[in-house]
N, C-alpha and C positions, 0 to 999 in steps of 0.2 A: 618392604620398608626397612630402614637401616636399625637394627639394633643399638646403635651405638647412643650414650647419653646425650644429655642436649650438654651443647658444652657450656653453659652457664649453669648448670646443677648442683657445681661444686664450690661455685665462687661464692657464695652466702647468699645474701637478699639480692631480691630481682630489683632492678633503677628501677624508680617511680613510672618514669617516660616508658619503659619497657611492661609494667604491671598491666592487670587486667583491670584498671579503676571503672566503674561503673559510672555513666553520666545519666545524673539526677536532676529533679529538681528539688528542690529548697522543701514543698510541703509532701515531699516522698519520704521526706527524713526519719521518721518514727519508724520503717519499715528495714535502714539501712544503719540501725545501731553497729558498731563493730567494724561497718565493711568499709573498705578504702573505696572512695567516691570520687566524683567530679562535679564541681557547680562549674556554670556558664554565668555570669550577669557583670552588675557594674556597680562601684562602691556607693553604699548608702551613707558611710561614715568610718572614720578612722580614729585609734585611741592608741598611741604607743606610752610604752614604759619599760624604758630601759631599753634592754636588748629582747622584749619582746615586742611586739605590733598585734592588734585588735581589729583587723578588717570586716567591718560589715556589708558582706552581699546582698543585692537583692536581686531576684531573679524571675522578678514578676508573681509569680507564684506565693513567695514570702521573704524572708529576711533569715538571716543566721549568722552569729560574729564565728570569726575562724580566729586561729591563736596561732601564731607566725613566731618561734623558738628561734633565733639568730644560729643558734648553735646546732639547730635540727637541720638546718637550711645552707645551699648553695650561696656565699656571700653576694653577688648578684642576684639572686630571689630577693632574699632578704631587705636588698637594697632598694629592688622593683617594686615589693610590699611598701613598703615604710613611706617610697615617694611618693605613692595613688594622691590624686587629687579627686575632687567629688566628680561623680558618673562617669569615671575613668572605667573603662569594661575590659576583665579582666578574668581568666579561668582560674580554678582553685583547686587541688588536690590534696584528700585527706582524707582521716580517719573520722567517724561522726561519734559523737559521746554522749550519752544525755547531758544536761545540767541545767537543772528547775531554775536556776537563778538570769539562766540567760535569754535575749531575745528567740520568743518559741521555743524555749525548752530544749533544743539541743545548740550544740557545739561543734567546729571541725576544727581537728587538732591538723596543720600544715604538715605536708611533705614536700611540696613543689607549687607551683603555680606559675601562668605565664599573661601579661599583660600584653592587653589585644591593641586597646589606643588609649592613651593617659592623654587625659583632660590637659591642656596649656595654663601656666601659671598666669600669661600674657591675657588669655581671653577665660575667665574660669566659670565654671557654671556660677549663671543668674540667678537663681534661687536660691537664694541662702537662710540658714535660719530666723535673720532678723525679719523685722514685718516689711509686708512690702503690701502696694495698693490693690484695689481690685481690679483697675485698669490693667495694671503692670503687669497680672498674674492670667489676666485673660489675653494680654497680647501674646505671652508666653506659654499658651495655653497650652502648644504640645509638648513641652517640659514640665509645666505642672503638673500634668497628668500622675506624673513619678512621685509625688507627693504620699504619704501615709495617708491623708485623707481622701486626696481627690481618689486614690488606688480603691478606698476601700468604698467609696459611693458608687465606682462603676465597677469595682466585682458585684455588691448588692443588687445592680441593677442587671446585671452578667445573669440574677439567682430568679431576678422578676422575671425575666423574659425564658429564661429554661421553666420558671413553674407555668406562665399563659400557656407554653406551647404544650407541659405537661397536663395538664387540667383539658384543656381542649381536645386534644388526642386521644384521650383517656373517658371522653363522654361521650364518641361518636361524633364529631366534630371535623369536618373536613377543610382543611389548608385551600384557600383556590385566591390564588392573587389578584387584586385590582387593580386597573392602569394608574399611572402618575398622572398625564397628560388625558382631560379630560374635556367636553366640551361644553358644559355648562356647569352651574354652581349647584350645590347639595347646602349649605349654609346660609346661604345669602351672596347676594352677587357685589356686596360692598370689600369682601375681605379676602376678594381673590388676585392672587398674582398670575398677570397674564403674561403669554409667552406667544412669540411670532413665528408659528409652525409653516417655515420656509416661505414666507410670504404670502401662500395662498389663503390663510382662514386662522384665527387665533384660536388658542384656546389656552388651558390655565390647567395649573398646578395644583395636586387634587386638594379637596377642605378635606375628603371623609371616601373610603371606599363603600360608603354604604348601599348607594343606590344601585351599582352595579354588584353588593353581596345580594341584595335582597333578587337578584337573578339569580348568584350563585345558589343562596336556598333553594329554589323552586326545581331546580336540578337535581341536588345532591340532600337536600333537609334540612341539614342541620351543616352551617360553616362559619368558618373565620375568616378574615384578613388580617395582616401583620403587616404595616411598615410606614414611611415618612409622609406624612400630611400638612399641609400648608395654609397658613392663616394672615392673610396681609394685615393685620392688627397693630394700628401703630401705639402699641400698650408699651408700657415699661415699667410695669408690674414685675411683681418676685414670682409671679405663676404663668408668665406668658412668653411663651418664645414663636417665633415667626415657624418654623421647621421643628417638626416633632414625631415623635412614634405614639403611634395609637392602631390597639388589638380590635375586633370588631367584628361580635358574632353576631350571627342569623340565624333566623329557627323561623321554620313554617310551620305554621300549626301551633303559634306559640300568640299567647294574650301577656296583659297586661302584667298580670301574677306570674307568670311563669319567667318573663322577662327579668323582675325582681330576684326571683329565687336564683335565678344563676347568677346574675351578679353580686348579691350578696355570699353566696357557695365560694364561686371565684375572690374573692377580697379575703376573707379568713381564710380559705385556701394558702394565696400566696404569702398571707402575714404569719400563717404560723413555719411556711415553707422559710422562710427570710430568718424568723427568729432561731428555727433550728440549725440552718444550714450556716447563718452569717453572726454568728453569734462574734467571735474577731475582728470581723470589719465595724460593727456595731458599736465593739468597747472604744474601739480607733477615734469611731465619730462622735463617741461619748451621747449615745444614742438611751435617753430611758428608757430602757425596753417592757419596764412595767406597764407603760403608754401603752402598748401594741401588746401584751399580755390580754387584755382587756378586749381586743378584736374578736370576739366571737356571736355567734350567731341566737337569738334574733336581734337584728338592728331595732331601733326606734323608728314608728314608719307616723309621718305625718303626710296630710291632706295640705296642698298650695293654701286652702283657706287655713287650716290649722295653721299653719306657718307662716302665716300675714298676722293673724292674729295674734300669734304667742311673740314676732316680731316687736307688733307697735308695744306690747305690756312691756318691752326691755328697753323703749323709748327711741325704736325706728321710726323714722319718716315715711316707711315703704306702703302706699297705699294698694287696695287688692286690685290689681292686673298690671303691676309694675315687675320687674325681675329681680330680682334677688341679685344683688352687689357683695365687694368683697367682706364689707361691715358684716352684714345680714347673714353672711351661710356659716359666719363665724360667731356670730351672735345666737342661732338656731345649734347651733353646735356644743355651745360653750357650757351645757348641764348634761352632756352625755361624755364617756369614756370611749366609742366605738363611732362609726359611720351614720346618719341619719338617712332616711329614705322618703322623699319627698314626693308624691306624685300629683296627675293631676291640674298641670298651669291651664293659666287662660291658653286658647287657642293660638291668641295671634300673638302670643312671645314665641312662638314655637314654629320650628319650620312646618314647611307645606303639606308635607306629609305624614304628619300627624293623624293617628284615629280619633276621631273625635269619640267626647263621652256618651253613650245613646241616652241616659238618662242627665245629661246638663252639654249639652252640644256646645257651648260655648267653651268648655275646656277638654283640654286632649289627652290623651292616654300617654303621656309623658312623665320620666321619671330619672330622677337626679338622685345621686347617690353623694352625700356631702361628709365630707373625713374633720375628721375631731383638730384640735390642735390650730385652726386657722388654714388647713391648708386646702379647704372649698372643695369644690367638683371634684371628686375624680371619675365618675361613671354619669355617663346622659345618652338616655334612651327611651325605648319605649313599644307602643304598640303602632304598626303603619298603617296607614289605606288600604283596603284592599277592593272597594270599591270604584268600578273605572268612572264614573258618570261624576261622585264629589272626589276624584282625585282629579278631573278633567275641569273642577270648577273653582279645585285652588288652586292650581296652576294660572289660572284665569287673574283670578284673584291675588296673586301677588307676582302678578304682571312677567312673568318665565317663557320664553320662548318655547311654544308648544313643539317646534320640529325638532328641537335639541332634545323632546323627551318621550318622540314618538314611542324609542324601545324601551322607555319604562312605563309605557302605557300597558303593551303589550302583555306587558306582565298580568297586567288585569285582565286583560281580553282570553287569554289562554290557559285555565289552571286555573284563579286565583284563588287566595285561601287565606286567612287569618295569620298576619307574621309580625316578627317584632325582633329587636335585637337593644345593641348599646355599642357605644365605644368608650374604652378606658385608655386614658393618657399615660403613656408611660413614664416619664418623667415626673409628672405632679404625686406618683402614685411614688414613685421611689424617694422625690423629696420629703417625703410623710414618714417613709419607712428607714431613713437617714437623718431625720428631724434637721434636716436641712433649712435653711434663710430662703433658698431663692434656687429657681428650677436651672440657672445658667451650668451647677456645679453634676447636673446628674445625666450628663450628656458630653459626649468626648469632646466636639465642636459647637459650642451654641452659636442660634443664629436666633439675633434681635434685633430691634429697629434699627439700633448704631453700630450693629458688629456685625461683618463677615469674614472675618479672618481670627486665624490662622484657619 
């Protein structure tokens, strides 16, 4: 190799363009006090004064205003800076500074930067600070998304679904996915959307991975399912979306109690995982986190009759073996701080497969997990059949094509054994932990009775 110096050694400072700037992002910054860096994203907001310019990035990650010197800068930079329109995406090179007073706590002091596409004055970004409807902001919905708020309900829910899968994994809990595309109904055969599988045979969109988990148990013991389930529901309720995620473990060898304790475990779980972890997105949503302070365990656990009863004293109409409505799980809720646990319904609010009570057979081994605040259900479960003879006479009984379930008969014929699980809504659960209005905002695309797009 040649001895000879580099021949830029002697000429002073290395170009910017030539430097070794490290490409970051935005919440790596605490770690790159000092160093000359690179952000990648696109303008959150712009502030000039004078002959300086205040660009605020964001770069998904988080936000950081840069300080753009006229007189530090290329007069073409400077000029490039100063023109940015909103979500013009643009790169940034610079020094990072603390400075407690600014967005997240630091600052990048400019030396260069190069815009990638500036925004048109002619067509300018839609979303502008004044108010706009909720129509307007849902048809725009893959733009909103960029918003402060809507960012920080789906990083929260980013936190929900890393804690399920962490909790799960973590208890001997084995991942085994469900089909989408199934051929009979697990909910009820009124709320299914069906689908014309190439002409020869319909079949429908799953409600629930359950029936095909509770195979998975009998395999592996103990498992989950993870992902979108469907509910033809023509609601227009602030808790119902047609398309949703919903977790859904399985345990063999598991009763009624046992089913309880892990979903109670699982909820403090992931609410104290969200308060530590999302504590920023939180303040964003202006979220009272003393609300969710208060999640801990033991829940308040009522009896269906307890809960009919303590109902009509608060002046419900709900007589006993009716179901519980949005008034009612808000009304049962409304003198606790934390989730209530409900077990125990009449038999016939409940699907088929329900264990009935050996000591009141008329109601089932069913259990609801009902969140504070008005925001109802987030957990429904319980204990299953495991008997083939009355699993084979409520299927009878609520009239279900026995050959669409010969292979979950099976299950009883070969094995069987005491099991039980739950599913928990992923959405309803993050709308709680964002104190969110309505479940459309905690889900990137919602799908409702009137909306399928974007």
């Amino acid at each position: 190799m040649s001895s000879e110096p580099h021949p830029l050694a002697e000429t002073g400072p290395v170009p910017v363009a030539l430097s070794a700037a490290r490409k970051i992002r935005i919440s790596e910054a605490s770690r790159h006090v000092g160093e000359l860096v690179e952000l990648q994203g696109w303008l959150y907001n712009l502030r000039k004064s004078g002959k300086i310019v205040f660009p605020i990035i964001r770069d998904g990650s988080g936000m950081m205003q840069c300080v753009a010197v006229k007189s530090n800068l290329p007069e073409p930079v400077f000029e490039a800076l100063k023109g940015l329109t909103q979500e013009s995406s643009f790169t940034v090179t610079g020094t990072i500074r603390a400075e407690a007073r600014a967005t997240g706590g630091f600052e990048l002091d400019v030396t260069d930067a190069k815009v990638i596409q500036r925004v048109s004055e002619d067509q300018p970004y839609p979303i502008t600070p004044k108010e706009h409807g909720v129509d307007f902001l849902m048809d725009h919905r893959h733009l909103w998304l960029r918003s402060r708020r809507q960012h920080a309900a789906i990083r929260v829910r980013h936190e929900v679904i890393a804690g399920i899968r962490e909790y799960f994994d973590s208890h001997g809990f084995t991942l085994v996915d469900t089909p989408i595309f199934t051929p009979a109904a697990c909910e009820g055969t009124t709320t299914l959307f069906e689908v014309d599988y190439f002409g020869d045979e319909k079949v429908y969109l799953t409600q629930s991975g359950q029936l095909y988990n509770e195979a998975n148990a009998m395999a592996f013991g103990k498992v989950y399912c993870f992902g979108p389930t469907f509910r033809a529901e023509k609601s227009k309720t602030r808790r119902h979306l047609t398309e949703f995620w919903m977790v859904e473990p399985e345990m063999a060898y598991a009763d009624l109690d046992e089913v309880k304790r892990v979903a109670e475990e699982l909820l403090v779980y992931l609410t104290a995982r969200v308060l530590e972890n999302r504590a920023e997105e939180l303040k964003i949503l202006e979220r009272d986190t003393s609300k969710l302070s208060s999640v801990r365990a033991p829940f308040p656990r009522l009896s269906y009759d307890e809960a009919v009863k303590l109902l009509q004293t608060k002046g419900s109409e709900i007589e006993w073996g009716g179901d519980f409505g949005n008034t009612d799980e808000t009304l049962l809720t409304e003198d606790y701080d934390r989730p209530v646990i409900v077990d125990r319904y009449p038999a016939h609010i409940k699907a088929f497969y329900f264990q009935p009570d050996e000591q009141r057979p008329e109601l089932a081994l069913g259990v609801d997990l009902i969140a504070p605040e008005g925001y109802g259900e987030i957990i429904g479960g319980g204990q299953r059949i495991h008997d083939l003879a009355l699993l084979e006479a409520r299927l009878a009984e609520h009239r279900l094509p026995r050959e669409a379930f010969e292979w979950y008969l099976d299950l009883r014929r070969f094995g069987t054994v005491p099991h039980g699980g739950f599913g928990m809504g992923v959405e309803r659960f993050v709308a709680w932990m964002c104190g969110l209005e309505h479940v459309r905002e905690t889900i990137p695309y919602p799908r409702m009775l009137y909306r399928t797009r974007p």
